[in-house]
Steps between C-alpha positions, in 0.01 A plus 500: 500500500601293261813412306657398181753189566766496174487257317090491553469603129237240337467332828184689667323245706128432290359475911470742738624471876180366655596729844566811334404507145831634363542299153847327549804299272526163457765334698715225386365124701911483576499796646200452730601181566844589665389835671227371712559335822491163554105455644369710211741366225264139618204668389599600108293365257563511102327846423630853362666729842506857464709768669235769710649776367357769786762561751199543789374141418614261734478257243820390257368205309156439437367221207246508220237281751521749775809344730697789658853456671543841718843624623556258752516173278778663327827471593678846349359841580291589182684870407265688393262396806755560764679812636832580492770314514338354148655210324599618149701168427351216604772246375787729710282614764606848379220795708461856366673636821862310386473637167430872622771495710719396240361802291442739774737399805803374335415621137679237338205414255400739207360254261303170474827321432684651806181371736517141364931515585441648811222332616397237292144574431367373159786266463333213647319197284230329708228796476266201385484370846633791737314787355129500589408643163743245329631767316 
């Protein structure tokens, strides 16, 4: 399966992941740069990264000349590769489970607005560097 990060629009990676052939999105050199650990970060190199964009890849980053970075050189669960608790804010460490029980449990939250007061998800400004799409 494969999914469609926001903010992907324009973006679609001109390289497929060399492990699963899924076409991915480009991916910010800031943003791969502050996700990965430290003993991959040593082994960047100045080319295009790209997202893998299939959520049974164990593969996040991958580059233009083949270089992949799998789940374990990154230092944030990857959402959409992960089960639940997900990370739907990266920059408040805000998971889907805190926002349904705001909706669901305590039902405090019936809009977008609501969510960002109660939780602070999408109110953050560092996606660049703590979102792995950088989005």
């Amino acid at each position: 399966m494969t999914h469609e990060v926001c903010g992907g629009k324009g973006r679609e990676a001109t390289t497929a992941c060399p492990v699963c052939g899924t076409r991915g999105q480009k991916v910010p050199d800031i943003t791969v740069a502050s996700l990965l650990n430290t003993p991959a970060a040593a082994s960047l190199k100045a080319i295009q990264y790209n997202l893998c964009l299939s959520s049974s890849c164990n593969v996040v980053y991958y580059g233009d000349n083949g270089t992949v970075f799998t789940k374990e050189n990154v230092r944030v669960p990857v959402w959409f590769k992960e089960e639940s608790p997900r990370i739907i804010c990266y920059c408040n460490n805000v998971t889907d489970n805190e926002i349904l029980a705001h909706i669901v449990t305590r039902q405090c939250c019936h809009s977008l607005k609501d969510i960002r007061e109660h939780t602070g998800a999408n109110a953050g400004h560092d996606c660049l560097t703590q979102n792995p799409a950088g989005t």
